[in-house]
N, C-alpha and C positions, 0 to 999 in steps of 0.2 A: 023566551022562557025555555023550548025545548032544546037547545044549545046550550044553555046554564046549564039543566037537569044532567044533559050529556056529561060534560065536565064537571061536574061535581061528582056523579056516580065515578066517571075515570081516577080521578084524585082519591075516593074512598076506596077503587079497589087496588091501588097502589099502594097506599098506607097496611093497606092486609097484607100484602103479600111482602112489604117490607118487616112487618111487625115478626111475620114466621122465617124471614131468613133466616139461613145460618148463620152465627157469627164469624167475624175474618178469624181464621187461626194461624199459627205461625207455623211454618216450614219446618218440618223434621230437622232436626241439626247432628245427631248423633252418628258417628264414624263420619261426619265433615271433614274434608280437606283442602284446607285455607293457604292459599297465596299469598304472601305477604310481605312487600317491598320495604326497605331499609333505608335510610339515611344518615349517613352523621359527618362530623367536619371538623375539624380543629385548624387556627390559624397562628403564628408565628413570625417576629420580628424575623423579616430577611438577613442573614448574619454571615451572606456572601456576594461579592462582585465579581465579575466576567466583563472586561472590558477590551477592548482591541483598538488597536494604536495605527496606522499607519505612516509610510510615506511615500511619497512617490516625483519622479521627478523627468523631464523633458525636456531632449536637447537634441540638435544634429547628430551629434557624434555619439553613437549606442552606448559605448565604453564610458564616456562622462557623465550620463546619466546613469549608468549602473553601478561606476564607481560613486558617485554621491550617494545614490542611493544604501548603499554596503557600510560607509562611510557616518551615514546619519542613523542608520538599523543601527550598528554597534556603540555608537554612544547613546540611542536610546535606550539599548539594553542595558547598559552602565547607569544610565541615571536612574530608571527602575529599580536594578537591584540594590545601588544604594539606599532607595527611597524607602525600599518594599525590601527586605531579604529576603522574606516567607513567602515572598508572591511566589507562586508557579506560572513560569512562561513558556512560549513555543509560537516560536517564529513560521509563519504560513502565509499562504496567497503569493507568493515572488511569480511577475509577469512578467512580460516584455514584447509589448507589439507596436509597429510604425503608427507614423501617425500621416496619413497624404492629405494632399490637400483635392477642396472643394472643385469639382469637375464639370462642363457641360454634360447631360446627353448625349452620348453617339447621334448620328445621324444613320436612318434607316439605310445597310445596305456597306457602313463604313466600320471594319473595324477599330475595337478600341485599340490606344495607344498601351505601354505597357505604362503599369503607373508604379511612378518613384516615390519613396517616401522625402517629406519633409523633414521629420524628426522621428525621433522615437520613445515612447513612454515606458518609462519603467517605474514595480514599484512594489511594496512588500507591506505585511500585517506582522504585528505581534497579536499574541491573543494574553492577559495577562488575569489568573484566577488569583482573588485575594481577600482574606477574612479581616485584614486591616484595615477596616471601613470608617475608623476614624482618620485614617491616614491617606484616605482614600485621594481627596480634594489635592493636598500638598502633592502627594505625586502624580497625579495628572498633569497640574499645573506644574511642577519638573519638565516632566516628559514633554508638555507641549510645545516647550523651546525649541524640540525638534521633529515631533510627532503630531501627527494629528489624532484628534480623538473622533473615530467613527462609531463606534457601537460602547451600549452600555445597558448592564442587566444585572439586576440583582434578582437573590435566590435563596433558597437552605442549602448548607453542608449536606453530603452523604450524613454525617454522624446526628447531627442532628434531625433531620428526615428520619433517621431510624428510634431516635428515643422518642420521636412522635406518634411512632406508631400505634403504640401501646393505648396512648389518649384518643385515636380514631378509630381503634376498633372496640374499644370501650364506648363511646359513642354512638355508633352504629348499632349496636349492640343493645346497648340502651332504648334507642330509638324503634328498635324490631319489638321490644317488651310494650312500652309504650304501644303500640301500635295493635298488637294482639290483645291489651287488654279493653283499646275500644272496642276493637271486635267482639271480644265475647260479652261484652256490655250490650251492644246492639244485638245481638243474634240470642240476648238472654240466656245466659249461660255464664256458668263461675270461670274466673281464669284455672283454678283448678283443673279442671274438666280440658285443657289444652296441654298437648305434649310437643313436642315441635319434634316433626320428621327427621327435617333435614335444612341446614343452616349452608346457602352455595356464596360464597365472599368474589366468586366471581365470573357467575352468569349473571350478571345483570347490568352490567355497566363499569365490571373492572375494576382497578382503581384509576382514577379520573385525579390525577395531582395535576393543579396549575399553579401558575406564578400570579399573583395580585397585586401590584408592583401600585400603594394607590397613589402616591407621592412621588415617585421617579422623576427627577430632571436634572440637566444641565444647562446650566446657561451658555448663552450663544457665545464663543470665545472666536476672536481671527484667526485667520489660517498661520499656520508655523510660522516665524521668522527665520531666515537662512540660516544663525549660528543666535546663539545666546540671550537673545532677548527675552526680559523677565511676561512672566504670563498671569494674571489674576487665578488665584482660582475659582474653581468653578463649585455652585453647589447642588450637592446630593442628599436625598431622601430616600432611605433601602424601599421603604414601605413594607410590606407585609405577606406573606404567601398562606395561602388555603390549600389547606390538604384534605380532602373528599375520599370517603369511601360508601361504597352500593355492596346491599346484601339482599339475598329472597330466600326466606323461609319458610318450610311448608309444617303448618302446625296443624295437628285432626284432631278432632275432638272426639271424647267418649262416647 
């Protein structure tokens, strides 16, 4: 009973000195200056290819391989530009190094022999930009009668990138409003009552453009036939690019 009495007296003088608290009050808010992180994004059917072509070719004699090789570049080029006029090309990577064969070991103590080459590799890229992406499949499948296809990337135009802009930073923009008027909802306070300091587009994360390619593929096609053999073509999906922009605004309030 005397342990009851205890804890019951504790319990009532707990209740008193809750009853006389003070109530929670809320944090001074006036001349606040508010931090306040950005986001916005707009996305776009990709309305360009970048694809790179090569060939390359292997033999004893350095000159027969580099004449094929020179040989097969320039009617690649040919069948491109018929295919594509408006593509923009430029021919790059042109190599040429031996090829030796597989060696023992030295023996500790013994030097090596000099080593001869067997043959030698030669071999060259085209890189070809082009907004004809309905046309895209037929001239691959041209080209691969004597080219191979290594790389492939779709993307935006400069020009179109730029009339985007306007849509992302309207966005962004957007999203900092949003963003402020939960704040002064929470911190109770009228959005009225906020001015915005200063608007930085980029300390915070720059702009951040990537590629979002969600559909991009070719199918697997054989390696070149030495002259004219016809080629299936191949099919393509642009997919789509996001283009992101980050902002930090600092808004104080009254």
């Amino acid at each position: 009973m005397t342990v009851l009495k205890h804890l019951a007296a504790a319990v009532a003088a707990t209740l008193a000195l809750s009853a006389h608290a003070a109530p929670l009050e809320s944090l001074p808010t006036s001349g606040a200056l508010v931090v306040v992180p950005a986001f916005g994004e707009v996305r776009h059917v990709n309305d360009q290819a970048t694809i790179v072509l090569s060939v390359e070719e292997v033999d004893k004699d350095k000159s027969a391989a580099a004449s094929r090789v020179n040989q097969k570049m320039k009617q690649g080029l040919d069948i491109v530009k018929q295919e594509d006029p408006q593509a923009s090309l430029k021919t790059q990577g042109y190599y040429t190094y031996p090829v030796y064969p597989e060696e023992p070991a030295p023996v500790n103590g013994q030097p090596r022999k000099p080593r001869v080459p067997t043959a030698w590799r030669v071999g060259q890229s085209l890189q070809v930009i082009t907004t004809n992406l309905a046309g895209l499949p037929k001239t691959v499948a041209a080209a691969q009668r004597l080219l191979a296809l290594n790389n492939l990337h779709f993307s935006l135009t400069p020009e179109t990138t730029r009339k985007l802009d306007d849509q992302r930073i309207a966005a962004t923009y957007a999203n900092l409003n949003e963003r402020v008027n939960s704040i002064a909802h929470a911190m109770g306070r009228k959005v009225g009552d906020a001015v915005i300091d200063t608007i930085d587009f980029e300390g915070s994360g720059n702009y951040a453009d990537r590629v979002s390619v969600t559909a991009s593929r070719a199918m697997a096609a054989p390696a070149p036939p030495a002259y004219g053999g016809e080629v299936a073509e191949p099919s393509f999906e642009p997919g789509e690019t996001t283009l992101q922009m980050r902002l930090v605004g600092k808004v104080r309030f009254k």
